[in-house]
ZATORNU-532675 format. One record per residue (C-alpha): x, y, z. Coordinates in Angstrom, 1 decimal. Example, Ala and Ser with C-alpha at 12.3 -4.5 7.8 and 13.67 -1.06 7.14 Angstrom:
12.3  -4.5  7.8 $
13.7  -1.1  7.1 $
This chain:
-10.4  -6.3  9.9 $
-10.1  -9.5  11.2 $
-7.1  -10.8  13.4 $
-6.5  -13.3  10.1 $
-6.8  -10.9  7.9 $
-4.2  -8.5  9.8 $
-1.6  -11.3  10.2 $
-1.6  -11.8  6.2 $
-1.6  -8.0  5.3 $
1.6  -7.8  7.8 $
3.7  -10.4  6.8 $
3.5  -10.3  3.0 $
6.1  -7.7  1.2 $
4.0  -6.8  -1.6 $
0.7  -5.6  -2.6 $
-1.2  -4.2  -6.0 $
-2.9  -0.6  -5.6 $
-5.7  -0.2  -7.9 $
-7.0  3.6  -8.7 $
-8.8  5.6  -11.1 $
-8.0  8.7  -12.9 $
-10.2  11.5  -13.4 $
-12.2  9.7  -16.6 $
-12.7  6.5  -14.5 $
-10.2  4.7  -16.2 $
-7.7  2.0  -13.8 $
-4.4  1.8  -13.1 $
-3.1  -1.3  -10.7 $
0.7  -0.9  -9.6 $
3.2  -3.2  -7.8 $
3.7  -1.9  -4.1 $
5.4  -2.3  -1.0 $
3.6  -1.2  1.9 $
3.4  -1.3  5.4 $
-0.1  -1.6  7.4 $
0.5  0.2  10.7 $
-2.1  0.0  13.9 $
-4.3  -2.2  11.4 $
-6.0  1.1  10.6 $
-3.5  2.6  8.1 $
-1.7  1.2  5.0 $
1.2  3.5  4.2 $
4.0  3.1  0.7 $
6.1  5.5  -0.1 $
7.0  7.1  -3.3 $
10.4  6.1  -3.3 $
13.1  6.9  -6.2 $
13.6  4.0  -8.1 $
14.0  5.7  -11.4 $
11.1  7.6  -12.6 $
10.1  10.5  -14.9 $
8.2  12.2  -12.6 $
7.3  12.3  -9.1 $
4.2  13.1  -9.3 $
2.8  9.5  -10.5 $
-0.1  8.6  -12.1 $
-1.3  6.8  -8.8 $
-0.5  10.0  -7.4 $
-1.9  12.0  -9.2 $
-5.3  9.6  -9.4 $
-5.7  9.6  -5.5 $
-5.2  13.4  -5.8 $
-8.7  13.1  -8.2 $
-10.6  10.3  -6.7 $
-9.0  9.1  -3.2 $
-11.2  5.7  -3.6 $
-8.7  2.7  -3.8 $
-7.9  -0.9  -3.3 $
-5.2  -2.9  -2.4 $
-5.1  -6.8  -3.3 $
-2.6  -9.0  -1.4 $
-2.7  -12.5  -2.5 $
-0.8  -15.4  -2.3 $
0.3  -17.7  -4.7 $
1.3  -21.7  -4.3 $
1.0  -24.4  -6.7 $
-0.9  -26.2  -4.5 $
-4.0  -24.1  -4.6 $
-4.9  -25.5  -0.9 $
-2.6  -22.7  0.0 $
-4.2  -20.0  -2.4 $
-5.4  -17.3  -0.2 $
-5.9  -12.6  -1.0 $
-6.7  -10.0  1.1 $
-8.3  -7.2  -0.6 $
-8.2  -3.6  1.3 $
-11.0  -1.0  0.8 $
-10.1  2.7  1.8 $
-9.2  6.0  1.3 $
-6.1  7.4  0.1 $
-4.4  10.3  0.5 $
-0.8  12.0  -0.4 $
1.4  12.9  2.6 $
3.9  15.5  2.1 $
6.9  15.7  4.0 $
5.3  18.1  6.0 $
2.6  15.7  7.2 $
2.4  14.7  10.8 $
2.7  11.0  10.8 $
5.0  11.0  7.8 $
8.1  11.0  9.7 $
7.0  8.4  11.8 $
5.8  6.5  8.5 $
9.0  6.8  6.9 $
10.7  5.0  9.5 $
7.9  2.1  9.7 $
8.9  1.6  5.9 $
12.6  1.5  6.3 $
12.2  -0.7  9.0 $
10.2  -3.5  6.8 $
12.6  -2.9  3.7 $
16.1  -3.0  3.8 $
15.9  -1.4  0.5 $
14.6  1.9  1.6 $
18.1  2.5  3.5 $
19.2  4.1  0.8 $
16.4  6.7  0.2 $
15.7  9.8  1.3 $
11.7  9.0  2.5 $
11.3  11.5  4.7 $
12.0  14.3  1.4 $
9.5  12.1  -0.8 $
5.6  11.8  -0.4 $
3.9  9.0  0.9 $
0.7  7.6  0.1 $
-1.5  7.1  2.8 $
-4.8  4.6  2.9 $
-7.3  4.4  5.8 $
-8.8  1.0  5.6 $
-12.6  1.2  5.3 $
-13.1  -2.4  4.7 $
-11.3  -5.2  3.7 $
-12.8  -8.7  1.7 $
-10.6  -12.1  1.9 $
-10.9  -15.6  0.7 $
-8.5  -18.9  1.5 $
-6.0  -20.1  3.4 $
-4.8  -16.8  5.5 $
-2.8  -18.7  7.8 $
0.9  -19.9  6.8 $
């Protein structure tokens, strides 16, 4: 990953996770994320209301850990347009995982949001960067 690259990944708030179930068909999400030693992207699955824990990007990773994670930004003037796209390996921590602990905290610590959940009870999704592609203006 390159420095420019890392900069970008660690100051923007929100990313899209792409997977694919079982049958190879996608599913992109909305996600906030936190990239930690520039190695590992961690999100958690938080509870914002939901029918089930165990999501569909859950349960894809659980089938076919092969993902991607586009970050891009957006300004009208497109001399500013700039995405960092994330190549890696997911996996589903459970509570029980070493580093989840620690994970949990590096997510509360980004988003003020999270003060009010219970992380370290919920899993966390886990992606070890293999690769990343980018394009445009990563500075700014």
């Amino acid at each position: 990953m390159q420095p420019a690259e890392r900069a970008f990944l660690e100051r923007a708030r929100v990313g899209r996770l792409a997977t694919v179930d079982d049958e190879g068909r996608p599913h992109a999400v909305p996600i906030c994320y936190e990239l930690l030693d520039g190695r590992r992207l961690v999100s958690a699955i938080d509870e914002k209301p939901k029918s089930t824990r165990e999501l569909r990007r859950v349960r894809n990773v659980r089938s076919n850990p092969r993902v991607a994670v586009i970050v891009d930004r957006y300004v009208e003037d497109w001399r500013g347009l700039a995405w960092v796209q994330v190549r890696g390996r997911a996996r589903v921590l459970e509570p029980s995982a070493t580093s989840h602990e620690d994970d949990a905290r590096a997510l509360t610590e980004k988003y003020d949001q999270y003060a009010d959940h219970d992380l370290a009870a919920r899993p966390i999704l886990e992606i070890e960067v293999g690769s990343t592609v980018s394009w445009g203006s990563l500075e700014g």
